[in-house]
Steps between C-alpha positions, in 0.01 A plus 500: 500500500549653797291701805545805623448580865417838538391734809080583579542819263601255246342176334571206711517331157587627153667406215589746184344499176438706161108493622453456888174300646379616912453219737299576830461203761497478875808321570367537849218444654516770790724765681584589805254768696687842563403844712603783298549825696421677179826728604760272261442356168329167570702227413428243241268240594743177613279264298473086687370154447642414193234356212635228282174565286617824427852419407358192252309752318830751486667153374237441245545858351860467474430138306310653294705826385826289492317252278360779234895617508624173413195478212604566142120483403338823788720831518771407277841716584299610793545479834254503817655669846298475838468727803308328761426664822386334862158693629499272802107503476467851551296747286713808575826305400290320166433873419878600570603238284277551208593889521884416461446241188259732335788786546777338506674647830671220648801677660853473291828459675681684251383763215521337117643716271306281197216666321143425595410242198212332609193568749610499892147329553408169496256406232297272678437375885428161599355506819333508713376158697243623737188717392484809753885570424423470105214770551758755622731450280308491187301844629819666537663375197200525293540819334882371369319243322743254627385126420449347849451131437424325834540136475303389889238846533149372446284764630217516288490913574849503271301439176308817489769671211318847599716474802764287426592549123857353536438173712527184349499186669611115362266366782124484473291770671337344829173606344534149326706311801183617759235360285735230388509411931148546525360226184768247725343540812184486321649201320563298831155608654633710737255768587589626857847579491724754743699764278867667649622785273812708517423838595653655196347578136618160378304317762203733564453530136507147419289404787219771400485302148527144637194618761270673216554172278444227801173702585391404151593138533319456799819515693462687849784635723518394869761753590725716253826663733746726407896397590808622411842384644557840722132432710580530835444166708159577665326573119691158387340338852152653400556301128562190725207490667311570208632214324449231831141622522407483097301210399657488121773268431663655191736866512479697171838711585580791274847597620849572433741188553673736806134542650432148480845398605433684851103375506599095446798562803188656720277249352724224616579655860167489612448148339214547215518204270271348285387779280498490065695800464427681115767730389586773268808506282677666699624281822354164288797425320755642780676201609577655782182558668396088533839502734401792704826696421559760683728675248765677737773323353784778403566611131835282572386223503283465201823585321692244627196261430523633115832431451575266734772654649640708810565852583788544797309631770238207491450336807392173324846520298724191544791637287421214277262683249601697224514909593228703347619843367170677389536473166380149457337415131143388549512372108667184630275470829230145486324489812158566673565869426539474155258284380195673338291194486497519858225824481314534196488877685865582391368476130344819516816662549628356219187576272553865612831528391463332165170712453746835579763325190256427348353861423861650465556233217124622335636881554849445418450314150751262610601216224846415459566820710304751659442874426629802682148618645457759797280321725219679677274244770209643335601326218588205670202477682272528183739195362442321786132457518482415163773182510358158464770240503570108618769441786764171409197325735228620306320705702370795306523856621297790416331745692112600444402856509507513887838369486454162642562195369270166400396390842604146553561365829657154634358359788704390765466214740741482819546107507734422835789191423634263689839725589308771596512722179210665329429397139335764335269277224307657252150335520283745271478787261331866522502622121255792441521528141274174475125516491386562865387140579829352412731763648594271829641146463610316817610168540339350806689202538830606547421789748592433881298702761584609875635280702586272181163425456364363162121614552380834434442699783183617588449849624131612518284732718185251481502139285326503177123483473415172355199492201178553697600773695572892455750717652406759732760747650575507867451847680767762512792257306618429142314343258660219498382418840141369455254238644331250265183522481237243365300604202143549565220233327501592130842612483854348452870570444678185269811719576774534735520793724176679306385837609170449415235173456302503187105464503405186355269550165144494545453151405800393697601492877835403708569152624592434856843586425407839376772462200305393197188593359187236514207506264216545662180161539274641309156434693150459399161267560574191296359134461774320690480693837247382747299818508499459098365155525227556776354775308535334156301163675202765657470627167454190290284379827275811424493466121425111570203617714358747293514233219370268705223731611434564142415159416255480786375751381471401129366134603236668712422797278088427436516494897301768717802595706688570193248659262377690845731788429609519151717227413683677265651764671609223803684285188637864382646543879626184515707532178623852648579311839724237282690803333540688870637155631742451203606886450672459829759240333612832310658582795729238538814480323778742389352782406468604134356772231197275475466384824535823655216626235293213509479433924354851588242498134381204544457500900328816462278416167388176659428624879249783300347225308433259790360827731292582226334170494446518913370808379263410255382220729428732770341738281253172386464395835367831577317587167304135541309557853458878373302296169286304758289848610248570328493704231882458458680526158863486652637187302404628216703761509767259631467180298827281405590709241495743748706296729783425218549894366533636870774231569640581167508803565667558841825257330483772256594760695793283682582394151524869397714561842759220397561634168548886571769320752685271281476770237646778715742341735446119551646332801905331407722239678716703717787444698491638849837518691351675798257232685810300556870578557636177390184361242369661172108473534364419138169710559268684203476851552172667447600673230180788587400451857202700428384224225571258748323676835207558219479156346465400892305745600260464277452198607448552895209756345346201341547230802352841714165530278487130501496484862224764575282354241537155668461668828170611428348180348635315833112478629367341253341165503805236589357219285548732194791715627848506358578856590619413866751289364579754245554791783693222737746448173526860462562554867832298485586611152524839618650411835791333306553803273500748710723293758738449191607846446734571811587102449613550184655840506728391837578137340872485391570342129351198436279485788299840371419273212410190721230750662340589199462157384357395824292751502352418150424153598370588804236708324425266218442186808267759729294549157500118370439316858253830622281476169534173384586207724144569679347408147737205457402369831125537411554364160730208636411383876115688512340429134152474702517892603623519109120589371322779376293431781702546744669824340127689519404343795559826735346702225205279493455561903471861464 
């Protein structure tokens, strides 16, 4: 096989064929700037800077068709011609080009005189490699319904088929490669990264997607620049100087391999190492951009490097090399050039020619032969997006109803050798067709990382919150710039970088670390605490006395002190002074249903009983010097039966209180989180605060009636007088409960109980020592003064 050089109106490469396939590629990179004087016909544009990347994928194409010719198994007795035409990067000649295969116009030296057999278009067009260039194209050619298969044009924008219904692509759509970028920089932890984009739809497109997905990782942007090879040197400065004064240590570039082959040269001029550069597919796998080519070398040369030999008018010529004449076979060439495995890119080409065979093999019938078939692109475009076939590798090829393919992507890692080369290694996998949490595999160990290091870099606006702290964004910047904060008391974070602490559950609270929750001491009056104990010991002490009161009382009872003032009620007070004494153990301990029922019954049951025997004795003091005047019925009217049916009947009426209480809403053991951040107080809950205000205040109205009766019987004879001790007792048991509601409302947890308690044995001592211990020390230390005598002796003097 040979190649035809032709002139800029014609194919720079073409081959003939019973069905022809269009090739577009940028053989160069550039052209030379011109001033047209708009008076002649502009020239055409002298195209420069040769792109081996171009030519491989011109190469691959070829490969490919000659491959299906030499098949007995695709196309049988049918052969595959190429027209490929040079664009040199520029839209206006990609349009020119796709114009003259779609109408087959190439200029003829000489008219043919054979019939017109067979369409003068091309049936398909592979091309082209860079996204903005594709866009024209395909808009213009569009209404031909020409198959344009691109095998490098990843804009995301080309897969809307309302605009585009004749673009196909063998490469996946960046929509996958950006968010395929941003779950590796996620991957890595990098989450303040700087962003350079080409300033074309490829890279503005791509970077849009790779910007919306990173802002949903948690990724943010430090800078995000547009650059394309053309900038003039003060906007490439301006890039500089962003990148010297950026704070992130990783470069997400979304460029074409020309852009970046101009950005690494200005890179390296103004000396900025020391960066993790992540790449698109497009200047990834160019082996030329790790060398920092600068791609000027002539057209010439890369010949002479094919087929290793020498045209005359080389310079480099030594006369000893074998003469190239132009038509050199490239089926025989092994080298660099050649070798597909070199860029798994090249394989698209190839796909998109064997999809294009493919189709015409579907549409053709072919078996042994093939059918005579007038071909139409429509045709051949409807065949092509339904094809679904394996390559001699394996790699399957379809196209899904946006005509893309599966998107799988290699990922590359640039790993430097000890000659100076670039290894490109394949450490990991991007496969979107598994479930989204296994879509990514990377294998850590064998990656190497700027400036050959083997640890992961670390690129962050602010370090990661430990546990026991919360983020909190920093004014006016990203959100990935953020103080720590510590979590207030009550709350923690047991995560990383959390947003947010978490209030600890009512019965728990936060360590000192603030990243775990604690449960809570729970805290209430018990027997092994000090304050416990002391009031447990003045309690038995004041049982033991009233008992041992009693039984000076019972050994003495036929004595006048005793009998003086009705015996029976004092033994009736001191049993209700034992029960006051020992209802106040109720209150110690955890509290319970019972205990919670039985402390405020029983405290207020027993108080009423022992007031209403200070009341009944006041009542007989008083009644008994009434009896002494003459004339005088009074004790008859208040005799000891009397005596037992009034105190009967005021513990009635508390008894009656207590019940309505317990029956309605009786006091429970209750929890109370609020005395206390860090403590639970175990406390019992009134359950009715009016039963409880009732039960007590029915009891002040008793101590109150008690008193004023005593007061007034305070003049009568001493000898016979118990009701000054009665209104003394009275005097401090009312002192103590009035001075124990504030106590005992402003008392936190246990201590509010404590009060109460106290204030219960304080009352029951001022009534035992105020009434009885002057008997006892009468009875005990004075028996002489212990005579009836002696009791009437101030009555007899009057």
């Amino acid at each position: 096989m040979g190649i035809c050089w032709k002139d800029l109106k014609n194919p720079q490469l073409s081959n003939d064929g019973d069905i022809i396939l269009g090739g577009i590629f940028s053989f160069h990179s550039s052209w030379k700037n011109r001033q047209d004087s708009y008076i002649y016909k502009p020239l055409p544009l002298e195209c420069t800077s040769l792109n081996f990347r171009e030519f491989q994928f011109a190469q691959a194409m070829i490969f490919a068709i000659e491959e299906i010719n030499n098949s007995t198994d695709l196309l049988p007795g049918i052969s595959l011609g190429y027209k490929m035409y040079d664009t040199c990067g520029s839209v206006a000649r990609s349009v020119r080009a796709a114009l003259a295969l779609a109408n087959g116009n190439e200029a003829i030296s000489a008219p043919s005189e054979e019939q017109c057999t067979k369409p003068a278009q091309v049936q398909a067009i592979i091309g082209e490699t860079t996204s903005s260039v594709s866009r024209a194209i395909i808009t213009v050619i569009g209404p031909f319904y020409i198959p344009l298969i691109s095998h490098f044009a990843t804009c995301a924008c080309l897969s809307d088929k309302t605009k585009y219904p004749s673009f196909l692509r063998t490469i996946p759509s960046d929509y996958y490669q950006s968010r395929a970028l941003a779950q590796m920089v996620k991957h890595f932890g990098w989450t303040w990264v700087g962003a350079i984009r080409g300033n074309d739809d490829y890279g503005n497109n791509g970077m849009a997607t790779f910007t919306e997905t990173a802002q949903q990782l948690g990724i943010c942007l430090e800078y995000s620049v547009p650059f394309f090879r053309t900038d003039p040197p003060d906007k490439i400065r301006k890039i500089i100087d962003i990148i010297k004064a950026s704070t992130s240590k990783v470069i997400v570039a979304f460029l074409t391999h020309m852009d970046m082959d101009v950005l690494t040269h200005e890179l390296s001029n103004h000396n900025l190492t020391g960066y993790q550069w992540v790449g698109s597919e497009s200047w990834i796998l160019d082996s030329q951009t790790p060398l920092n080519s600068s791609g000027h070398e002539i057209f010439t040369e890369l010949w002479e490097t094919l087929f290793s030999c020498k045209f005359k008018q080389s310079e480099s010529s030594t006369g000893n090399e074998r003469e190239c004449t132009g038509h050199e076979d490239l089926t025989g060439v092994k080298n660099g050039f050649t070798d597909m495995s070199l860029m798994p890119i090249f394989n698209n080409v190839y796909k998109a020619v064997y999809a294009v065979a493919h189709a015409l093999h579907s549409i053709l019938g072919c078996n042994q032969t093939c059918q005579k078939v007038q071909l139409d692109p429509l045709m051949i475009l409807q065949e092509i997006k339904t094809i679904n076939f394996k390559t001699k590798e394996g790699d399957e090829v379809y196209f899904n109803q946006n005509g893309d393919p599966a998107a799988k992507y290699e990922i590359i890692n640039w790993q430097p050798t000890e000659n100076g080369i670039v290894d490109f290694v394949t450490v990991g996998l991007y496969d979107t067709s598994l479930p989204a949490d296994k879509q990514l595999k990377l294998q850590n160990n064998s990656l190497v990382w700027a400036q050959n290091s083997k640890q992961v870099p670390v690129s962050v606006c602010s370090e990661k919150c430990p546990p026991g702290t919360r983020k909190v964004l920093q004014k006016g910047k990203p959100v990935c710039c953020y103080d720590c904060i510590r979590c207030a008391e009550g709350e923690i974070s047991n995560s990383t970088d959390s947003v947010t602490c978490v209030r600890c559950q009512p019965e728990f609270w936060s360590n000192e670390r603030r990243d775990s929750c604690v449960k809570k001491e729970a805290e209430f009056l018990s027997y092994e605490e000090i304050m416990g104990v002391l009031l447990t010991a003045a309690s038995l002490f004041g049982t033991c006395m009233t008992v041992g009161v009693a039984v000076i009382f019972f050994r003495h009872r036929k004595s006048p002190i005793v009998r003086a003032n009705n015996s029976e009620l004092s033994f009736l007070l001191l049993f209700s002074l034992t029960l006051c004494f020992l209802c106040s153990l109720t209150f110690i301990g955890q509290p319970s249903d019972w205990s919670c029922m039985l402390r405020h019954t029983a405290f207020g049951i027993t108080f009423v009983l022992c007031i209403s025997c200070v009341l009944g004795k006041t009542m007989v003091v008083l009644m008994a010097f009434r009896a002494t005047l003459p004339g005088s019925n009074v004790m008859k009217w208040f005799g000891p039966v009397q005596q037992r049916l009034s105190v009967l009947a005021f513990t009635l009426i508390q008894v009656v209180i207590c019940v309505l209480w317990l029956s309605i809403s009786p006091p429970f053991p209750f929890k109370n989180f609020r005395g206390f951040k860090d403590k639970i107080i175990l406390e019992c809950a009134l359950g009715s605060a009016l039963g409880f205000w009732a039960v007590l205040g029915y009891i002040g109205l008793l101590a109150i009636l008690c008193f004023i009766l005593a007061f007034l019987a305070r003049k009568l004879p001493d000898n016979f007088n118990e009701a000054k001790f009665i209104t003394f007792s009275m005097l401090i048991f009312c002192a103590v409960w009035i001075s124990f509601i504030p106590a005992y409302v402003s008392s936190p947890g246990k201590f509010s109980v404590a009060v109460e308690i106290f204030a219960i044995l304080a009352s029951s001592f001022a009534l035992l020592i105020c009434i009885f211990i002057p008997k006892c020390y009468i009875i005990l230390l004075k028996p002489e003064k212990n005579t009836k005598k002696n009791m009437m002796g101030k009555v007899a003097q009057k």
